[in-house]
C-alpha positions in Angstrom: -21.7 -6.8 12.1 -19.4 -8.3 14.3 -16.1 -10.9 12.2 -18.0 -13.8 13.9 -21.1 -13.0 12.9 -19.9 -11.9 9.5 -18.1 -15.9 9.5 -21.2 -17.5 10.4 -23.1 -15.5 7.2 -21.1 -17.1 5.2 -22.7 -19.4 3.0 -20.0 -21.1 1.8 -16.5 -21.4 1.8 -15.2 -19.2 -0.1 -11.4 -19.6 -2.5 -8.8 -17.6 -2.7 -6.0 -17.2 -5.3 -2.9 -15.5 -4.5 -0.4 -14.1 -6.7 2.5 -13.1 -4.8 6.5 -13.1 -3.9 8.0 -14.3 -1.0 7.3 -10.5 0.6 5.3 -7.4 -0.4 6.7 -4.0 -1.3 6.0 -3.1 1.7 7.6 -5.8 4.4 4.4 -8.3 4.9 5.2 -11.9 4.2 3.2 -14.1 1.8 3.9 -17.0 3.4 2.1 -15.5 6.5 -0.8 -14.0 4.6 -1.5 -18.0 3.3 -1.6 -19.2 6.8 -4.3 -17.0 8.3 -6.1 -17.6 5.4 -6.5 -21.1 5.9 -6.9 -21.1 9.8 -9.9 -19.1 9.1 -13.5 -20.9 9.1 -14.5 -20.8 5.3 -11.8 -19.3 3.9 -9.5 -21.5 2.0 -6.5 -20.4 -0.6 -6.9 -22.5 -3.5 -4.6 -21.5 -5.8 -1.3 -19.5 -5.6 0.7 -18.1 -8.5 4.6 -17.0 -9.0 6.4 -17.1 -12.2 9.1 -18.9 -10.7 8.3 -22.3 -9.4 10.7 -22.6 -7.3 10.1 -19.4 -5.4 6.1 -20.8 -5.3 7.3 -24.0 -4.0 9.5 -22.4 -1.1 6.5 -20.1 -0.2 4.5 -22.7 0.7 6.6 -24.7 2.1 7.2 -22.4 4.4 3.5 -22.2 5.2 3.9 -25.9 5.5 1.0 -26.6 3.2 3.8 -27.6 -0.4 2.5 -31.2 1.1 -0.9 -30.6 0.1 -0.1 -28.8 -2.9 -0.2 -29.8 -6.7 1.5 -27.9 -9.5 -0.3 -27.2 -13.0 1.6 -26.0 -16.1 -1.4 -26.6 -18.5 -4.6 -25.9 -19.0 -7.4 -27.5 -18.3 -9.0 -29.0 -14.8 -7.6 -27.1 -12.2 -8.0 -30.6 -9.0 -8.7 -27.6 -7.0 -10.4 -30.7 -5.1 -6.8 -31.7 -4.7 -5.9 -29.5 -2.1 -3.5 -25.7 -3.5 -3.0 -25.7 -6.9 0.1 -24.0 -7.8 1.2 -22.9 -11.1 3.6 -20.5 -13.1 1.2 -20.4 -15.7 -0.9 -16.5 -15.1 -3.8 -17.6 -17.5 -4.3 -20.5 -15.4 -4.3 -18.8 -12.2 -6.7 -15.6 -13.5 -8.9 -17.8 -15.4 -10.2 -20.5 -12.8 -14.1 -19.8 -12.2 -13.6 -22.1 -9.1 -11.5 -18.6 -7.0 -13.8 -16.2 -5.2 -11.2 -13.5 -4.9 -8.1 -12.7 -6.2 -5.1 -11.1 -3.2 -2.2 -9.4 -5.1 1.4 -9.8 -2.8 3.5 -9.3 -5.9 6.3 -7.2 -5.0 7.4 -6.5 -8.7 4.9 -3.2 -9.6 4.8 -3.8 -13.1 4.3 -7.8 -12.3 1.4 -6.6 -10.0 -0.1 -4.7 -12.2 -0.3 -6.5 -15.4 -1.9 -9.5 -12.9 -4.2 -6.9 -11.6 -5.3 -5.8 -14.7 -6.2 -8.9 -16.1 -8.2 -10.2 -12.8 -10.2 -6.9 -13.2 -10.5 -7.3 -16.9 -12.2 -11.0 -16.5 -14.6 -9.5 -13.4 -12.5 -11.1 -11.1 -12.9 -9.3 -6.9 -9.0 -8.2 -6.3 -7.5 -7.4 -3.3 -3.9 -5.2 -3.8 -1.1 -5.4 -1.5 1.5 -3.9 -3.7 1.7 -0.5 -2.4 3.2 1.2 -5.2 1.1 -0.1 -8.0 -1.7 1.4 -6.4 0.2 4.5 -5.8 1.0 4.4 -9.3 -2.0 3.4 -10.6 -5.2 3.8 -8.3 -7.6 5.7 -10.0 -7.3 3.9 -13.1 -7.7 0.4 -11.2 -10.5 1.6 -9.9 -12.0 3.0 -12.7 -11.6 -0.8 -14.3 -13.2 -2.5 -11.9 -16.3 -0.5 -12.6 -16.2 -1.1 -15.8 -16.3 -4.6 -15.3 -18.5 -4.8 -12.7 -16.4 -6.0 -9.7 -14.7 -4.3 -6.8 -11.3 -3.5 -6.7 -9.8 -2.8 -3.1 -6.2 -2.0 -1.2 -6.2 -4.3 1.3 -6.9 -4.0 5.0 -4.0 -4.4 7.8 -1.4 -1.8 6.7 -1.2 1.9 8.0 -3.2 2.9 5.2 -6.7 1.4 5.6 -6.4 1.9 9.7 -5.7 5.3 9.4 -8.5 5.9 7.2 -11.0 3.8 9.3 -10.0 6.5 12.3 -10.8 9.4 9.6 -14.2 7.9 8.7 -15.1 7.6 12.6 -13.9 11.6 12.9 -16.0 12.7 10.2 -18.7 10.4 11.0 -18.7 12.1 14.5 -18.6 15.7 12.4 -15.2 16.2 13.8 -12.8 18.3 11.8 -9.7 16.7 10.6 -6.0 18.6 11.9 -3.4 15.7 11.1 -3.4 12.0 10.5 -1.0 9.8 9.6 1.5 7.2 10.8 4.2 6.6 13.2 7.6 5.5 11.2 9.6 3.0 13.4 13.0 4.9 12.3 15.1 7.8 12.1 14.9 8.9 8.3 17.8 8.8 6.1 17.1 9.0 2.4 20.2 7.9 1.2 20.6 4.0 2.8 20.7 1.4 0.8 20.9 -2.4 1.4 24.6 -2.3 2.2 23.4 -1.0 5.5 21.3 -3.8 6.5 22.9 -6.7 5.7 23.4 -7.9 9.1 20.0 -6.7 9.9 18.3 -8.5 7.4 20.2 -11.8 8.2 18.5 -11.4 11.7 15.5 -11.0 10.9 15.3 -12.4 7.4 13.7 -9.8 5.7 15.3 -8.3 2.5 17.9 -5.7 2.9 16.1 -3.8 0.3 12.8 -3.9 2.2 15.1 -2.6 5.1 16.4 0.4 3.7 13.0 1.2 2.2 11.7 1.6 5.4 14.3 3.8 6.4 15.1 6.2 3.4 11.0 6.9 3.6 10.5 5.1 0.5 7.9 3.0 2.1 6.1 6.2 4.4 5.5 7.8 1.3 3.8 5.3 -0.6 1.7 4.5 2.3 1.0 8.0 2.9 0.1 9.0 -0.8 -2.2 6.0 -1.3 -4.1 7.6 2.1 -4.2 10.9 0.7 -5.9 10.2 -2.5 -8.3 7.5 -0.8 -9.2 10.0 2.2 -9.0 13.2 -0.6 -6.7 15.0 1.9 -3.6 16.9 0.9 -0.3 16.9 2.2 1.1 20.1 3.7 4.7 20.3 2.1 6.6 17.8 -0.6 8.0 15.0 1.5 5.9 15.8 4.2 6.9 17.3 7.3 7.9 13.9 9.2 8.8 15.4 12.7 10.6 13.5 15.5 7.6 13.5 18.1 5.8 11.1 20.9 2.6 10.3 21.1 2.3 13.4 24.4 3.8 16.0 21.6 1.7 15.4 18.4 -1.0 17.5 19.4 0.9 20.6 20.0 3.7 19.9 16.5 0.9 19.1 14.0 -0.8 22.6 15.1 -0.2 25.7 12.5 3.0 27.7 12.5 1.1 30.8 13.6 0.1 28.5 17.4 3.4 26.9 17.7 3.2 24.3 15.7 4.9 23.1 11.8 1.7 23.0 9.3 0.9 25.8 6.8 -2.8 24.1 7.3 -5.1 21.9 8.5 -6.7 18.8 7.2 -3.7 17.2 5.8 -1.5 14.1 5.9 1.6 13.5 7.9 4.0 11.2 9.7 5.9 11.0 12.8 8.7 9.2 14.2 8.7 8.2 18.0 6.3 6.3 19.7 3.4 6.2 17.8 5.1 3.6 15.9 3.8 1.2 14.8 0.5 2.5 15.0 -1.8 5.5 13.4 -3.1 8.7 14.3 -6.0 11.3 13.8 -5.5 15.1 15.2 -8.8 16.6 15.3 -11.2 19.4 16.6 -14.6 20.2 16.5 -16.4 23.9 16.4 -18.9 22.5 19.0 -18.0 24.4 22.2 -19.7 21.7 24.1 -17.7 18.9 22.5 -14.2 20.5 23.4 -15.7 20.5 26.8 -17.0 16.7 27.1 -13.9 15.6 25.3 -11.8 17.4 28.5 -14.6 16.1 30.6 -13.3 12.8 29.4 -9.6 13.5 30.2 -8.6 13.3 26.4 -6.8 16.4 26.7 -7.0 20.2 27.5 -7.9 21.2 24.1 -9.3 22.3 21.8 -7.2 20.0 19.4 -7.2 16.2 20.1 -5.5 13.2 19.3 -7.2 9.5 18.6 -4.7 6.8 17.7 -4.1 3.2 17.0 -1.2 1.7 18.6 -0.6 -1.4 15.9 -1.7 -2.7 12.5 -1.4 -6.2 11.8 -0.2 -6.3 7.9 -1.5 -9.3 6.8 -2.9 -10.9 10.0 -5.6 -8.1 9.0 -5.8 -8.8 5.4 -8.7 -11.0 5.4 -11.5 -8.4 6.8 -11.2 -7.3 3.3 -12.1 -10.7 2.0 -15.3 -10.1 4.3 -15.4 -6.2 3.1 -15.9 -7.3 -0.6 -17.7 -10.6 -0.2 -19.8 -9.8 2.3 -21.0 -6.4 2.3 -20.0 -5.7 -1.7 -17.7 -3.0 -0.8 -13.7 -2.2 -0.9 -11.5 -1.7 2.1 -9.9 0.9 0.4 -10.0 2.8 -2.9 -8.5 5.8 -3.9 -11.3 9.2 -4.7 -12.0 9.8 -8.6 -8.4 12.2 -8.8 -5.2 11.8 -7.1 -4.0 14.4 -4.2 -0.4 12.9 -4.4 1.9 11.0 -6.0 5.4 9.2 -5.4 8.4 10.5 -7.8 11.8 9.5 -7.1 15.0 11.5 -5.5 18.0 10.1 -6.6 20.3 9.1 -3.9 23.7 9.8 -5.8 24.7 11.1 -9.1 23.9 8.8 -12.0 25.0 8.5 -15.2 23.2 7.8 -18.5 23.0 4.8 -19.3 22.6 3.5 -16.0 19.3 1.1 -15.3 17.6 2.4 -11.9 17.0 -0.8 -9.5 14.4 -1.0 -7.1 12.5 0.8 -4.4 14.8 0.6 -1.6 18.2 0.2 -3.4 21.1 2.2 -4.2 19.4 4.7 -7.1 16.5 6.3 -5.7 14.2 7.0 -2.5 10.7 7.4 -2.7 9.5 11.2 -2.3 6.0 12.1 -2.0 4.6 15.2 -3.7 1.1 17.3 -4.5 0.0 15.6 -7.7 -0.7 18.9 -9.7 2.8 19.9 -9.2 3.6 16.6 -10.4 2.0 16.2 -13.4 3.1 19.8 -14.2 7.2 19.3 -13.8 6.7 15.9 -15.5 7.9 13.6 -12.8 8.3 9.8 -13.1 5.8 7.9 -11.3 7.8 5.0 -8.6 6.2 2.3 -10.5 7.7 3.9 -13.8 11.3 4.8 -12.5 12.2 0.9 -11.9 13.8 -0.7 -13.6 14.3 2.2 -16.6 17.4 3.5 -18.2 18.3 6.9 -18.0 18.5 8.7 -20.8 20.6 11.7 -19.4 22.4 12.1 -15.8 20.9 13.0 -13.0 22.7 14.7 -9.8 22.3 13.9 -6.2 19.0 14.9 -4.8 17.1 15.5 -8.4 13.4 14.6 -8.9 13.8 12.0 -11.8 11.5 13.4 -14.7 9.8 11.0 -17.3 12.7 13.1 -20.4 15.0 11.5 -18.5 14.2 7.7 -18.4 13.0 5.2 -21.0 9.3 4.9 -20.6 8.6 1.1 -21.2 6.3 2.2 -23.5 5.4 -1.6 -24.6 4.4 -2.6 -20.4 1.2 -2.7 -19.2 1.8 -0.7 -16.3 2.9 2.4 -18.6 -0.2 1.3 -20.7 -2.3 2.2 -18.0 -0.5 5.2 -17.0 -1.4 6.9 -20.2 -4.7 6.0 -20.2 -5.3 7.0 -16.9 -3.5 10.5 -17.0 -6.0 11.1 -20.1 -8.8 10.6 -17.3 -7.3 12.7 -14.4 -6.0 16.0 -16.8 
């Protein structure tokens, strides 16, 4: 079914409630997210949430719709006839039977998860766009949502969910899986910190810490280790092998050692930096002898190992096709599979002390670092959405993989809450 098609099934318009900062944790803007939403035929945003008003108040602003906007503190009727409601008040926002579907741009992961939780809890559809709640917390959100009776979904737009539509066509099409991944629009160096982009982040006006999490790999990993575990493929090493390569190369570097290339295996997950930034890529084959041939009939390359690849993805321009995913045809964008294949731990960026609280994805403390999730669990690493914002307990050195005996746990959040319960699932 075709987006217009799937716009003129609609029977209704259908409301959306946002809950989200002025940018995601992984560089998308709410404020742009709001607007394509509304310039959409029957779909509306109805009600936005932020626990500071002032930062709600700015966001739409900035998506010049604050003039058609009406705050509510209380509870009680919502004037969603009134044009946005906005509110600081959570209860308010989740507990509206008048919103459709829930989208989830909080960039705080223990914000967005507590949010998420509580959406999923009342039956409410949720879309995620905090990358490393997911990461964190996938399975279990998943697992919640059927509980409940709803869907639960990662949304569509970022590197994740258009890498995995390109998988699904491959094995659709019986095609055996070599490599896919994304390009990363930077050289990678896993010790910046915001420091380094204060200029850049003037010009562009996007958060120094979003900048240096795009460049230490904080952000690659993430994405990376929420495709794994929703596509169930592994990744080859820890960190991945994250080559300097163009779009021409790929084929031949994402090849095993033993024909030239860097992987120990096939079917896994990677990433590249060079030209296939900002887009995605599948390597693949096929044991058909008359496929390799058609496919060099149809100049895609000598063979036998090809490449398919997307040259963009639109963040949140492309957010909405999973409002149509989960309305429409009752399914998510993107989930993660029943068990993780890998998980995000933190590499500390310099020596820290004890005593010393860890900031944020991005800053000056850690860079994300993804790794197998069996090896994981078994060295007792912190998960990303656990090592911010904790206290370290004991020091750490330069390079170390922070481990849960070294970090106060949170024990009383709801994002650590949900950790245990769903490590009880997944051992």
């Amino acid at each position: 079914m075709t987006i217009e098609n799937k716009k003129k099934s609609l029977k209704k318009t259908i409301n959306v409630g946002v809950a989200g900062s002025i940018e995601t944790d992984t560089g998308q803007k709410t404020q742009t997210l709001i607007e394509q939403i509304n310039s959409l035929k029957n779909l509306r945003v109805k009600m936005f949430y932020n626990k500071n008003c002032d930062a709600a108040r700015s966001i739409l602003q900035n998506a010049n719709l604050l003039k058609d906007s009406v705050y509510i503190s209380h509870s009680g009727k919502n004037h969603l006839d009134s044009g946005i409601v906005y509110t600081d008040n959570s209860e308010i926002f989740i507990d509206s039977d008048e919103i459709d579907i829930y989208i989830i741009t909080e960039i705080n992961a223990k914000d967005a998860s507590e949010i998420i939780y509580n959406c999923l809890n009342t039956g409410k559809l949720v879309v995620n766009l905090n990358a490393i709640s997911e990461a964190t917390l996938g399975v279990i959100f998943k697992e919640i949502a059927s509980c409940n009776d709803t869907i639960y979904s990662v949304g569509a737009g970022d590197e994740p969910a258009v890498t995995l539509d390109l998988i699904n066509y491959c094995r659709m099409l019986g095609l055996e899986i070599i490599c896919a991944g994304k390009g990363k629009n930077n050289p990678l160096n896993i010790y910046s910190n915001p420091d380094d982009f204060i200029k850049k982040s003037n010009e562009i006006d996007v958060s120094p810490y979003l900048l240096a999490s795009f460049v230490d790999g904080t952000k690659t990993m993430l994405e990376m280790a929420i495709l794994s575990n929703a596509a169930d493929i592994p990744i080859d090493i820890d960190g991945m092998h994250g080559p300097e390569a163009n779009i021409r190369d790929l084929v031949r570097i994402f090849d095993l050692k033993s024909k030239g290339g860097i992987l120990n295996k096939y079917n896994i997950i990677d990433y590249a930096i060079g030209d296939i930034a900002p887009g995605v890529f599948v390597i693949f084959t096929s044991r058909q002898a008359s496929i390799i041939k058609e496919l060099q009939y149809l100049k895609m390359g000598t063979g036998p190992n090809f490449i398919l690849f997307k040259p963009y993805h639109l963040g949140n321009i492309e957010s909405p096709f999973s409002i149509y995913d989960i309305v429409l045809n009752k399914k998510p964008t993107l989930t993660a599979n029943d068990k993780f294949r890998t998980m995000v731990a933190a590499r500390a960026k310099k020596n820290l002390s004890a005593g010393t609280t860890l900031d944020f994805s991005g800053g000056y403390s850690f860079s994300g670092y993804a790794i197998d999730f069996q090896k994981f669990v078994k060295n007792n690493y912190a998960p990303l959405g656990l090592i911010e914002g904790s206290i370290l307990k004991e020091n750490v050195v330069k390079d170390e993989i922070i481990t849960f005996s070294k970090i106060d746990k949170y024990k009383s959040t709801c994002l650590y809450n949900l950790w245990e319960k769903q490590i009880k699932i997944l051992k």
